[in-house]
C-alpha positions as CSV (number, residue, x, y, z in Angstrom):
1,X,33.7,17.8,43.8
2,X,31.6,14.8,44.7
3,X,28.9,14.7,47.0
4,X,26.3,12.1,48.3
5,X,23.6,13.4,46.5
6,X,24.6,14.1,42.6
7,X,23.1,17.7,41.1
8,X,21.4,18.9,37.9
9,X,24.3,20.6,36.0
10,X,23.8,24.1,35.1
11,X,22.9,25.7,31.8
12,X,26.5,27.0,31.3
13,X,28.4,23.6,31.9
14,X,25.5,21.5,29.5
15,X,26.1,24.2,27.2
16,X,30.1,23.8,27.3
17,X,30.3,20.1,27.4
18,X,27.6,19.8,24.4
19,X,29.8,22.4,22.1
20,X,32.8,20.7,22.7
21,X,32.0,17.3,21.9
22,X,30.2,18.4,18.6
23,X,33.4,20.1,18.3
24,X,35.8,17.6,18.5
25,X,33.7,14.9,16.4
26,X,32.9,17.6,13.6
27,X,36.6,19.3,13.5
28,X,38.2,15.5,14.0
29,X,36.6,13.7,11.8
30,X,35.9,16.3,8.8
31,X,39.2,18.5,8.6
32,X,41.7,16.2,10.8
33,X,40.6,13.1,9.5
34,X,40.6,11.4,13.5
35,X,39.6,8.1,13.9
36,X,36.0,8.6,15.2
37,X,36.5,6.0,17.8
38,X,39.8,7.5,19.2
39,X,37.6,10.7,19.3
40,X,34.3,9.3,20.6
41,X,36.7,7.6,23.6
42,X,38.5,11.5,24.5
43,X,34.1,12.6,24.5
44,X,33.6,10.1,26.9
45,X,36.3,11.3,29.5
46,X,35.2,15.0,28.7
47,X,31.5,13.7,29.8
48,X,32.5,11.9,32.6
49,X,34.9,14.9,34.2
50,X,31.6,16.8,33.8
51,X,29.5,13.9,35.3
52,X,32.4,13.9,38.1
53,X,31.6,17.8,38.6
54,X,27.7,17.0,39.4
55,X,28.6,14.8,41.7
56,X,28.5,11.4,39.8
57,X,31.0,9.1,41.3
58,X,33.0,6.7,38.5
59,X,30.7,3.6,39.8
60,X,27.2,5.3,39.3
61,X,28.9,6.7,35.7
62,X,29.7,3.1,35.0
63,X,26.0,2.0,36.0
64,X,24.6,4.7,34.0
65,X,26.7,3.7,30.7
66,X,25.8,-0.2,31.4
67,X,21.8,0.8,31.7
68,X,22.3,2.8,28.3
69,X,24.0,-0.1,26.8
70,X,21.3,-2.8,28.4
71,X,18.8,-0.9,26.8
72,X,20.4,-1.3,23.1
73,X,21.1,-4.8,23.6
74,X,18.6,-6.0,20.9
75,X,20.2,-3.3,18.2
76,X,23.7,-4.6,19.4
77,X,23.3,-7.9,18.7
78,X,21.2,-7.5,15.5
79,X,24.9,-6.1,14.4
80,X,26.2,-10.0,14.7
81,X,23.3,-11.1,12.9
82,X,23.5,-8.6,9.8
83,X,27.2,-9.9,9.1
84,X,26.5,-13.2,9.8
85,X,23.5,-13.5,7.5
86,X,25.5,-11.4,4.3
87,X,28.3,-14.0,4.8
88,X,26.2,-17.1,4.4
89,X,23.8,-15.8,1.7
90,X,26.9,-15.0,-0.3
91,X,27.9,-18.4,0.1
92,X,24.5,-19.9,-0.8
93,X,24.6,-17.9,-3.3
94,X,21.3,-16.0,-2.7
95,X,23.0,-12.3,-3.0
96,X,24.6,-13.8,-6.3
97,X,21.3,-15.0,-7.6
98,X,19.6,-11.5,-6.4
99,X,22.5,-9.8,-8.4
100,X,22.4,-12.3,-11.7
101,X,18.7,-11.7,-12.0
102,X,18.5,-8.5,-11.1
103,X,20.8,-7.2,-13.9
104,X,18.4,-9.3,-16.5
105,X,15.4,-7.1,-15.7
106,X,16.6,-4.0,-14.1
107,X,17.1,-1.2,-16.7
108,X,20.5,1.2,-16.4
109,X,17.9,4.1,-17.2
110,X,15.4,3.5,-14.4
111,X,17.9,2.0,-11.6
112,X,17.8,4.6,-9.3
113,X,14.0,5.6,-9.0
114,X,13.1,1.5,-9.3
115,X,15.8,1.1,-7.2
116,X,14.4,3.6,-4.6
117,X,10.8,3.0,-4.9
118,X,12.0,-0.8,-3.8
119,X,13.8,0.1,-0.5
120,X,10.2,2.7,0.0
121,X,8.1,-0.7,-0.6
122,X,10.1,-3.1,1.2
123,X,10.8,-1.1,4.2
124,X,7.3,0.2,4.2
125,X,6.2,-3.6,4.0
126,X,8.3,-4.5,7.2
127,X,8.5,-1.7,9.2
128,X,12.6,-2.4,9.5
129,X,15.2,0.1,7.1
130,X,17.7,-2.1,8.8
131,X,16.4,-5.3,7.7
132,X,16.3,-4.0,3.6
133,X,19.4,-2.6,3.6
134,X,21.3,-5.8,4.7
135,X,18.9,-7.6,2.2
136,X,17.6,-5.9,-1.0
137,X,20.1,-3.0,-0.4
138,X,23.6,-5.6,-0.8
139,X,21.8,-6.9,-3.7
140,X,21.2,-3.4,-5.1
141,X,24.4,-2.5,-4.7
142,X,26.1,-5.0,-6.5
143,X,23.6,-4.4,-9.5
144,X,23.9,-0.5,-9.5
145,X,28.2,-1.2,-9.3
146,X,27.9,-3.7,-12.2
147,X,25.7,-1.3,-14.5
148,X,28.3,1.5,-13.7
149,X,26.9,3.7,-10.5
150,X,29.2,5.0,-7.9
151,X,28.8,3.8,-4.3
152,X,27.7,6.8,-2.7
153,X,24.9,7.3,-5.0
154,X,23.6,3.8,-4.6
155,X,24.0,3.8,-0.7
156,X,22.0,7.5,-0.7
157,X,19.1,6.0,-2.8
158,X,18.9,2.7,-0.6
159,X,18.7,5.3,2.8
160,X,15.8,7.6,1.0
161,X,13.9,4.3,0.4
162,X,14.9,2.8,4.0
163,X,14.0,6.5,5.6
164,X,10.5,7.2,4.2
165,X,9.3,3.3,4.4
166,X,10.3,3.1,8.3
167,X,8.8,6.7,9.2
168,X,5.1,6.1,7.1
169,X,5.3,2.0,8.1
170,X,2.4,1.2,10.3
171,X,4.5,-1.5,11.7
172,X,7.3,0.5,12.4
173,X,8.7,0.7,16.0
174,X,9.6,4.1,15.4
175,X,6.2,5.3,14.1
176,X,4.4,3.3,17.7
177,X,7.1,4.8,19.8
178,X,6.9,8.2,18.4
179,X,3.3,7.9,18.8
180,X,3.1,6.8,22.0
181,X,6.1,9.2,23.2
182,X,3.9,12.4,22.7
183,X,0.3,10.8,23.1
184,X,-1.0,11.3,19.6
185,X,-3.3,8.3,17.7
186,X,-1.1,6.4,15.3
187,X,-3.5,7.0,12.5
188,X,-2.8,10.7,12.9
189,X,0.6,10.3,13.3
190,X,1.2,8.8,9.9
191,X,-1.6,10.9,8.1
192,X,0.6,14.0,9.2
193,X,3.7,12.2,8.2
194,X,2.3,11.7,4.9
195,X,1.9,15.2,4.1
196,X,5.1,15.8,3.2
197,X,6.5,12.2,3.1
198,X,4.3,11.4,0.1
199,X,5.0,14.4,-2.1
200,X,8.6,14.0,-1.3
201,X,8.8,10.8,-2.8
202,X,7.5,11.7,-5.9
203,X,10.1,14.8,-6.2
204,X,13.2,12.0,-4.8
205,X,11.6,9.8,-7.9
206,X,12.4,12.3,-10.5
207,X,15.6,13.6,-9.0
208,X,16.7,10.0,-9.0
209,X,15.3,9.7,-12.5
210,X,17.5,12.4,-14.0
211,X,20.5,11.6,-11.6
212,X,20.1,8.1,-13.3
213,X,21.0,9.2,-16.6
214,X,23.8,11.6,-16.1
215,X,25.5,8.6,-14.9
216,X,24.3,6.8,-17.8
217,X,25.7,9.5,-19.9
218,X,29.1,9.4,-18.3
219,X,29.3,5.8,-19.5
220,X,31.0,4.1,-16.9
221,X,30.0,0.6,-17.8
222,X,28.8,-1.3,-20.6
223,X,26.6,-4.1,-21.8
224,X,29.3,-7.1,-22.8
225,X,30.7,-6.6,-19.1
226,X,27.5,-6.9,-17.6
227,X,27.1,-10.2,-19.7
228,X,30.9,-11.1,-18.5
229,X,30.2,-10.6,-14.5
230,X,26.7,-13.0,-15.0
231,X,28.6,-15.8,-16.5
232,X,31.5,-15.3,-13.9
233,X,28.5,-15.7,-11.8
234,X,27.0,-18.1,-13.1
235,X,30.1,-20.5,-13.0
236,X,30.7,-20.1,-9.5
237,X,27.5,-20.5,-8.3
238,X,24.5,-22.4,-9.0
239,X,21.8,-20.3,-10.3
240,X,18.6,-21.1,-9.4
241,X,15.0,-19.5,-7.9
242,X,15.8,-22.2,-4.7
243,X,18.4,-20.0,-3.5
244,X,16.1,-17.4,-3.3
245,X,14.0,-18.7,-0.4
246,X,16.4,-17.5,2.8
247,X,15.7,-14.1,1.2
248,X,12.1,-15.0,0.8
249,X,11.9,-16.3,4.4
250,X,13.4,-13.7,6.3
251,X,11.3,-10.5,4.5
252,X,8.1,-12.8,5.1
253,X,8.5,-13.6,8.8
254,X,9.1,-9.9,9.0
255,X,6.4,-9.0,7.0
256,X,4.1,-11.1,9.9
257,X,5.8,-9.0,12.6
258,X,7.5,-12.1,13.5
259,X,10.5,-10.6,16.0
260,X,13.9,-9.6,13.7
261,X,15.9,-11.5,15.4
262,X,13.6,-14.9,15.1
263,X,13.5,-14.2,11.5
264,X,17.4,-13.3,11.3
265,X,18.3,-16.1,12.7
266,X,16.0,-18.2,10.0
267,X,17.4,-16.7,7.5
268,X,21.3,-17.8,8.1
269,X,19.9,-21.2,9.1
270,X,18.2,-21.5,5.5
271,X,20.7,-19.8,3.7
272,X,23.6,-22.6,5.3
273,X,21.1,-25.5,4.8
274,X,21.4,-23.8,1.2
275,X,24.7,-23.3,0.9
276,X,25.1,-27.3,1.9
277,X,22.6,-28.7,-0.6
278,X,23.0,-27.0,-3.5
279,X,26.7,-25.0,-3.7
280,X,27.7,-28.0,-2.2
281,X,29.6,-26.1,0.3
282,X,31.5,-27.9,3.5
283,X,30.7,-27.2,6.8
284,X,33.9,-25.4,7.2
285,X,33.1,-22.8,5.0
286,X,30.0,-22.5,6.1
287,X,31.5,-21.4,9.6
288,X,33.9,-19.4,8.5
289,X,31.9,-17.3,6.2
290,X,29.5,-16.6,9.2
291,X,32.6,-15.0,11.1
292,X,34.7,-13.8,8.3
293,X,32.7,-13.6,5.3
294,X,32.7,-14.5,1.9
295,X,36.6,-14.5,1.1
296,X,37.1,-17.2,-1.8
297,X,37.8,-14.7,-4.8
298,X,36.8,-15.2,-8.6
299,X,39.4,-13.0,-10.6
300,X,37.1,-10.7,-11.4
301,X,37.7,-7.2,-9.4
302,X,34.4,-6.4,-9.3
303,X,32.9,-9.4,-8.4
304,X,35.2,-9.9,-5.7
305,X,34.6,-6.1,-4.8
306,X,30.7,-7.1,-4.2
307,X,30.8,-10.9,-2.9
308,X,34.1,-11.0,-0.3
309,X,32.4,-9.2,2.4
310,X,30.2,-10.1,5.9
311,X,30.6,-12.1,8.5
312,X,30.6,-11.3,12.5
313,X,34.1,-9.7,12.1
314,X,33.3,-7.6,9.1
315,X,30.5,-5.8,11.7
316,X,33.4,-5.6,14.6
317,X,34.2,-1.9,13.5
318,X,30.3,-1.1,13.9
319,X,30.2,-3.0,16.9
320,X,32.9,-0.3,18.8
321,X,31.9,2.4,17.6
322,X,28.3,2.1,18.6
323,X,29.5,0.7,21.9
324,X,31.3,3.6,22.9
325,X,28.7,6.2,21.7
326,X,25.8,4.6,23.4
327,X,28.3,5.1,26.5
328,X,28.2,8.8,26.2
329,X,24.5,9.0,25.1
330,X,23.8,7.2,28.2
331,X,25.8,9.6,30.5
332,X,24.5,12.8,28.9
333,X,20.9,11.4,29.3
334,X,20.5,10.4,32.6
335,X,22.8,13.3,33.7
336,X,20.6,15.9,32.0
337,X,22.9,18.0,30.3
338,X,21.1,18.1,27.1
339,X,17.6,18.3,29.3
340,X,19.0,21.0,30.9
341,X,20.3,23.2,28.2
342,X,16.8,22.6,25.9
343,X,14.4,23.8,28.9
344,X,16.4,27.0,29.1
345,X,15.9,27.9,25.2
346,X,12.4,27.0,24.7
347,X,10.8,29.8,27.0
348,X,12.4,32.0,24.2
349,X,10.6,30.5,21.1
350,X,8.6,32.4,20.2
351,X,7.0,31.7,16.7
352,X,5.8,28.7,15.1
353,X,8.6,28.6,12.8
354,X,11.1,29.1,15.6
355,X,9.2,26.1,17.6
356,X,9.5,23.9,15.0
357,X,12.8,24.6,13.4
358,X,14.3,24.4,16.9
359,X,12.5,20.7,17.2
360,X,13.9,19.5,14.3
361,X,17.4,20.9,15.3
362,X,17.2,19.6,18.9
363,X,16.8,16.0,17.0
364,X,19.7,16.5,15.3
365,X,21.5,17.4,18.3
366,X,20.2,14.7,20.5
367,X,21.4,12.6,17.8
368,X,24.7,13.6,17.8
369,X,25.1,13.9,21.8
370,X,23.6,10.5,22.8
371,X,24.2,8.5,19.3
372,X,20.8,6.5,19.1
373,X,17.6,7.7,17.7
374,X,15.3,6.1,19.8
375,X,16.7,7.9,22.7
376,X,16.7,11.2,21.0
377,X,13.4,10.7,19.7
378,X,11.8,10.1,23.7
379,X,14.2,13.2,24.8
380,X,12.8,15.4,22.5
381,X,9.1,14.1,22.5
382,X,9.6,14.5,26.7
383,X,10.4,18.2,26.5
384,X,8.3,19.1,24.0
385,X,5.3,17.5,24.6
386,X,3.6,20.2,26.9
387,X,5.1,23.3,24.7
388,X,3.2,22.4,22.0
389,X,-0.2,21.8,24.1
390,X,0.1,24.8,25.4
391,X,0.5,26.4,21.9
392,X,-2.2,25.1,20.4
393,X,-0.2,23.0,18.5
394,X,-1.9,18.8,18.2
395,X,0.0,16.1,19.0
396,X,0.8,14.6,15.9
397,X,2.3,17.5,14.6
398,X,5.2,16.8,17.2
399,X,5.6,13.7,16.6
400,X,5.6,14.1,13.2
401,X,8.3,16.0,13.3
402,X,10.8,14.0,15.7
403,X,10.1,11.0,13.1
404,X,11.5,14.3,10.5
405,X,13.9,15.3,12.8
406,X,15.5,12.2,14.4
407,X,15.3,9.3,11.4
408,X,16.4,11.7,8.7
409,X,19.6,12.8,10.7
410,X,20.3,9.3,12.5
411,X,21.4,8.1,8.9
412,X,23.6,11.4,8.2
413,X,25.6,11.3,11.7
414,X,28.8,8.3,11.4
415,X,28.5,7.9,15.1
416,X,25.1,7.0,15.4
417,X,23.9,3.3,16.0
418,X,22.4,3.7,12.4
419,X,24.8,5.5,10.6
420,X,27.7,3.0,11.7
421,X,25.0,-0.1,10.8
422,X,24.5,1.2,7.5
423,X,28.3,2.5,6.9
424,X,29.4,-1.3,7.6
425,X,26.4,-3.2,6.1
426,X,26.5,-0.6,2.6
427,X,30.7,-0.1,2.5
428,X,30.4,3.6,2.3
429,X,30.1,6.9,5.5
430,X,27.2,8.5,5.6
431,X,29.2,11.7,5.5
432,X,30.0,10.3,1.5
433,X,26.2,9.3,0.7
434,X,24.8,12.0,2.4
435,X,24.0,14.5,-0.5
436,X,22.7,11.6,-2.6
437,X,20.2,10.3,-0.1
438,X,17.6,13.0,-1.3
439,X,14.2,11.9,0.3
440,X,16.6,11.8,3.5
441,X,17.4,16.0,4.0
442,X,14.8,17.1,1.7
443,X,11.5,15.9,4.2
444,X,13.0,18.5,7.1
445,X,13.8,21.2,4.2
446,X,10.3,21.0,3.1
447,X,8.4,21.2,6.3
448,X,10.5,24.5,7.2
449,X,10.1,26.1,3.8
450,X,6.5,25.7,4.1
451,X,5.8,26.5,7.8
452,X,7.7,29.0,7.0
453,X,5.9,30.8,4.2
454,X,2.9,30.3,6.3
455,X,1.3,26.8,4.6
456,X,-0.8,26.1,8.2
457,X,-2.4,22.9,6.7
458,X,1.1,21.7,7.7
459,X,1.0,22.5,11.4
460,X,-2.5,21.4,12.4
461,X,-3.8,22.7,15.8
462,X,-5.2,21.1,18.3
463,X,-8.4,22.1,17.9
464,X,-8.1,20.7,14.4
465,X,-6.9,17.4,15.2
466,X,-10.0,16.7,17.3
């Protein structure tokens, strides 16, 4: 029933509407194998008969999903970018180069921990796990697939790297926002990060070390093909450090906190000015590998498996899916459902380890009910905020723990804006990387194992903090 003046909805109908749409995108996409838009689209009905029931007429519903979209218009259109800049930097022949060089120095045996220790630098440098993986991460993947690594494992160590540089970056929008969200001093907010985060990626080192050589030991691949894929290469392209310098560009302007789409936007025009001048490439190529890709194939499976791919329509898929999620995360956030539900529970926490385990989990689910992390992250940090003041608890210990709970689960979730970035920019679900992105799930396992066996130095107080 309508009425003029639209109601909170109750704890039972937040509760409902939130099981059934983790429901239906869990059940259809992991046992009935649904298209996850089909299924996101039959959500956003669901939410919208519910929005209907608090008295949200189908106009103010439409305003609410246009606000949630307006506010994501910067991460929507960085979609466009990414394939248009993977299409013309094949073409220039910069992702070649990266890939041809790359297999001269990079070792089989130390691919994955180099590999990862890379995306930590890079992503750490820049403050963007968005901007690396388009980047350094294509390039990666086309070495790790020529020296014999599956896709899934290449993608998961690319995402650890992405994941712990953009949460301990002190350029990182997500380490200012989740600062700023809950109050606490940057400075403390990474120091606390860092805790765990820098342990971690000693542990993800190793683990990747010995991952590494099992696959080494299976002997998927071998030197003379290596060899065979550089000449291939080598003959289609021109080969030189010039074609480096889009690459070079774009990373540097970042670097300088020059805005991503400023330095986006340099890097296709370098990379066609490129493309023109030394692959002597026509301008018709040149426009159709920014909206299709790189399509002109070599003979070589492999090499065509890694270079014919980007373009605007390669990211069209990514485009829907996170246009019709930010839909629904926009409904259920200015609704309240999720609001609702979480001030219900938290009266009932009662120990530390309850409060934080049901922090992290409340990131996952904000996550998976509204499909972005920044608007997971400010839900969280929102409800939160005075529960742990009131415990004793500082600051940075929540914020902390929404950059553990929200960025770690963000890449796990297909639906998310980030998960359906880096399933089109890497070629593979996060659903399929997920148990080889290691830094990824095992951050949030360690902070609960050791709040849990009572490791305090982990949960500063507020007294502490000061």
């Amino acid at each position: 029933m309508l009425s003029d003046t639209p109601r909170l909805p109750t704890v039972i109908e937040s509760f409902f509407l939130l099981s059934m749409i983790t429901f239906i995108l869990m059940a259809g996409i992991l046992y009935a194998h649904l298209d996850v838009h089909i299924l996101l689209i039959c959500t956003v009905i669901l939410t919208m008969l519910f929005s209907a029931r608090c008295g949200y007429s189908l106009t103010k519903q439409i305003d609410l999903i246009g606000d949630s979209l307006k506010e994501a218009t910067g991460a929507m259109f960085a979609f466009i970018l990414i394939g248009m800049i993977i299409g013309v930097w094949i073409l220039s022949g910069t992702i070649p180069a990266l890939i041809y060089y790359g297999l001269n120095f990079v070792s089989a045996a130390y691919f994955l921990p180099a590999g990862f220790l890379v995306c930590c630098a890079i992503t750490y440098a820049t403050g963007t796990n968005w901007g690396a993986a388009s980047t350094i991460g294509v390039a990666l993947i086309g070495m790790g697939l020529s020296l014999g690594f599956p896709l899934p494992v290449i993608a998961g160590m690319i995402i650890s790297g992405g994941v712990f540089g953009v949460n301990l970056s002190p350029v990182s929008d997500v380490t200012i926002l989740a600062s700023a969200t809950v109050g606490s001093q940057v400075q403390q907010h990474l120091k606390s990060l860092s805790i765990v985060g820098l342990p971690t990626v000693i542990i993800a080192t190793v683990i990747y070390y010995f991952m590494g050589n099992y696959y080494i030991g299976m002997g998927t691949t071998s030197v003379n093909h290596i060899v065979e894929l550089q000449n291939t290469i080598s003959h289609i392209f021109q080969i030189t450090p010039i074609v480096l310098l889009p690459i070079i560009i774009t990373l540097g302007m970042t670097l300088f906190k020059v805005s991503s789409q400023i330095a986006l936007f340099c890097g296709i025009f370098c990379g066609a000015i490129i493309a023109i001048i030394i692959q002597s490439q026509p301008l018709h190529q040149i426009f159709l590998s920014l909206n299709i890709g790189y399509h002109i194939p070599s003979g070589d499976p492999l090499l065509d498996k890694l270079l014919i791919r980007g373009g605007i329509q390669s990211m069209m898929w990514t485009f829907s899916l996170a246009f019709i999620a930010l839909g629904m995360g926009g409904l259920l956030q200015h609704v309240g459902f999720l609001r609702v539900l979480l001030k219900r529970i938290l009266p009932h926490i009662r120990s530390t380890f309850s409060l934080v385990a049901t922090t992290i989990f409340t990131c996952v689910l904000g996550n998976m009910a509204t499909s972005e992390v920044y608007i997971s992250m400010i839900l969280n940090g929102s409800l939160y905020k005075e529960v742990y003041a009131e415990r004793g608890l500082s600051p940075h210990m929540l914020s902390r723990l929404l950059n553990e709970g929200t960025m770690t689960s963000g890449m796990l979730i297909p639906w998310t804006t980030a998960g359906a970035f880096m399933t089109a920019t890497l070629g593979v679900s996060p659903f399929v990387y997920a148990p080889y992105a290691v830094y990824v799930w095992l951050v949030p396992l360690i902070t609960l194992v050791s709040v849990a066996i009572g490791k305090t130095v982990l949960i500063p107080t507020l007294s502490e903090s000061l």
